[in-house]
C-alpha positions in Angstrom: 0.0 0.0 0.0 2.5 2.7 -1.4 1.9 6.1 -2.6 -1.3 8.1 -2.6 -4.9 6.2 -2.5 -6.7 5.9 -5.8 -9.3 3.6 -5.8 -11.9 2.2 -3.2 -10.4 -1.2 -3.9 -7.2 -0.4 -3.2 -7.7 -0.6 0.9 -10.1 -2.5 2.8 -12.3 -1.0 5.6 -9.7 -2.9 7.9 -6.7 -1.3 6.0 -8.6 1.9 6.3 -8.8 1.9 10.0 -5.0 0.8 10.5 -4.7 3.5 8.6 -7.0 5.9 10.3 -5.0 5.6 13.4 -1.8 5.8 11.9 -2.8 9.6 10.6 -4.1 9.9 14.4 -0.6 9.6 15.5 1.1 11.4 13.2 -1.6 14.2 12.9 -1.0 14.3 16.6 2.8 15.3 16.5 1.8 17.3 13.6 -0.6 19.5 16.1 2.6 19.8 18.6 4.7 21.9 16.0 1.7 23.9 14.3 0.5 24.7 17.5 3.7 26.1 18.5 3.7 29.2 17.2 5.6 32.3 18.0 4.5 34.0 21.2 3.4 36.9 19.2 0.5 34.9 17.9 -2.4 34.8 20.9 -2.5 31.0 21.7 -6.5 30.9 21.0 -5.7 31.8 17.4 -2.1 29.3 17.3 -4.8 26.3 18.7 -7.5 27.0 16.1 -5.4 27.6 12.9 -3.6 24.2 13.9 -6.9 22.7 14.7 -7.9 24.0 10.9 -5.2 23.1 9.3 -4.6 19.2 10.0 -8.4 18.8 9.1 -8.4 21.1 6.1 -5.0 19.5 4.5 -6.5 18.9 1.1 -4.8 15.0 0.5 -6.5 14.0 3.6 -10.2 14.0 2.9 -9.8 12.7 -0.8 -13.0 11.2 -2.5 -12.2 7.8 -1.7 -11.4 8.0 1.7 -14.8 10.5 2.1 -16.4 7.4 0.4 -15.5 4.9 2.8 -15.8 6.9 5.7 -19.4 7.4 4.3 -20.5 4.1 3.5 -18.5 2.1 6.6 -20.2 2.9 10.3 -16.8 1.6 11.8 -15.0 4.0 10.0 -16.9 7.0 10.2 -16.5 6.0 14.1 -12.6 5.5 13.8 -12.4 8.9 12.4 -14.3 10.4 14.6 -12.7 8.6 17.5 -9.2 10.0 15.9 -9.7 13.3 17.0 -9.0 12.8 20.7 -5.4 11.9 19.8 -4.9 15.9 19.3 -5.3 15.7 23.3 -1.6 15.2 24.4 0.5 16.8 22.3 -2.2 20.1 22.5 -1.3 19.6 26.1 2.6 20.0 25.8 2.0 22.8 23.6 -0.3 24.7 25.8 1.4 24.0 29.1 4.5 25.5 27.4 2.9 28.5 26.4 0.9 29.2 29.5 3.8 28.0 31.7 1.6 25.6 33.5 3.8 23.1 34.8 1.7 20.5 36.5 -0.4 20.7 32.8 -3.4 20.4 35.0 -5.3 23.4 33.2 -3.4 22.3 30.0 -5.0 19.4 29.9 -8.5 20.8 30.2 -8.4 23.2 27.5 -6.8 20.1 24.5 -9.7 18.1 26.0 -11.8 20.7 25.3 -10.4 21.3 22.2 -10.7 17.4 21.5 -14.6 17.8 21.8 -15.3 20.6 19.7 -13.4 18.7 16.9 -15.6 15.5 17.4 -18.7 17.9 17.8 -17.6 19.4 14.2 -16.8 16.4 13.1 -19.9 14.9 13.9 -21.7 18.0 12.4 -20.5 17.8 9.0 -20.4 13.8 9.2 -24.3 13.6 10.4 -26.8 12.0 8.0 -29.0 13.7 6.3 -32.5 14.4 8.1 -31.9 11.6 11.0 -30.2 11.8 14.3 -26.4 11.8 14.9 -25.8 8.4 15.7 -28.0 6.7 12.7 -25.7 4.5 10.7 -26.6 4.6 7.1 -24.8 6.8 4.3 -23.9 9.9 5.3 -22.8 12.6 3.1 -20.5 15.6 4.3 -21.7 18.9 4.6 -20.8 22.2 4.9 -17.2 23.7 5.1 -15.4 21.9 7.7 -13.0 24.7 8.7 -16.0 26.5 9.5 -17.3 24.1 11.2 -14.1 23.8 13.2 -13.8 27.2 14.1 -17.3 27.5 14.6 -17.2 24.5 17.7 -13.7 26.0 18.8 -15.0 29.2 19.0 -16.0 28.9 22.7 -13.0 28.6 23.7 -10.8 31.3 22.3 -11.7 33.4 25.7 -11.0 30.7 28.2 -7.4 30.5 26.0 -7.3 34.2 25.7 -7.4 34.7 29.5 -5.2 31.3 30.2 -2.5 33.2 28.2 -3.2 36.1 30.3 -2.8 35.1 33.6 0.8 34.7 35.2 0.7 31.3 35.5 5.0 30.8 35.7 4.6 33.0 39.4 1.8 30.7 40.6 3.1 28.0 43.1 1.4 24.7 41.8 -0.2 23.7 45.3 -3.3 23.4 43.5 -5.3 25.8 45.5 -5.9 27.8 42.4 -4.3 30.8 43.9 
């Protein structure tokens, strides 16, 4: 299974889902370095432009690959279940810039961010006229990036103030204080 994807018959729905989590992982240490942007840029926007741009990367979301994810159940749920694998390395990157060293709050806000992917995923992976967890054919809709920012946006002032706060003078004693 070399080069670029062609055909539908060129990769099972097993061979998919190895797959699947393989872009997870690497996707996943993508986020790390396209989250870590200068400190110049505020970390709400660094977060959702990342976010934006692992899902938007054109080669990722090709026709067959929409096709299976469409016509499988267990693969529209292995993508979907891909997107908490942001989680970590959104962590590192946002402890780092906050200076949160016990990554307690860190690990809030990728969480958070983990959900509002899978709520946008789910959104613009959501069959047509039935509920969110039907299982038949479901074609995508909508602009996904908007989508994205659209769940993400939420969050942007609980990141804005995180950034804010002098987080590097607070003793980590877990008071909150």
């Amino acid at each position: 299974m070399h080069g670029r994807m062609t055909t539908t018959r060129q990769i099972s729905p097993g061979g998919y889902a190895r797959r699947v989590r393989t872009a997870a992982a690497e996707g996943a240490s993508g986020m790390r370095s396209a989250a870590a942007r200068p400190d110049t840029v505020r970390l709400a926007d660094a977060v959702v432009e990342a976010v934006v741009e692992q899902y938007s990367d054109p080669g990722s979301h090709d026709h067959d690959v929409l096709l299976l994810i469409a016509t499988h159940p267990s693969l529209r749920e292995a993508f979907l279940g891909a997107a908490a694998e942001i989680e970590h390395p959104l962590a590192a990157v946002i402890a780092e810039r906050i200076g949160d060293t016990d990554q307690c709050a860190a690990r809030v806000f990728s969480a958070s961010v983990a959900a509002a992917v899978l709520i946008a995923l789910e959104r613009w992976l959501r069959p047509a006229g039935a509920s969110p967890s039907a299982s038949g054919l479901v074609v995508p809709s909508g602009s996904l990036p908007e989508l994205l920012r659209s769940a993400l946006a939420p969050l942007r002032p609980a990141l804005d103030a995180a950034e804010s706060d002098d987080h590097r003078s607070r003793p980590s004693d877990g008071s909150g204080r």
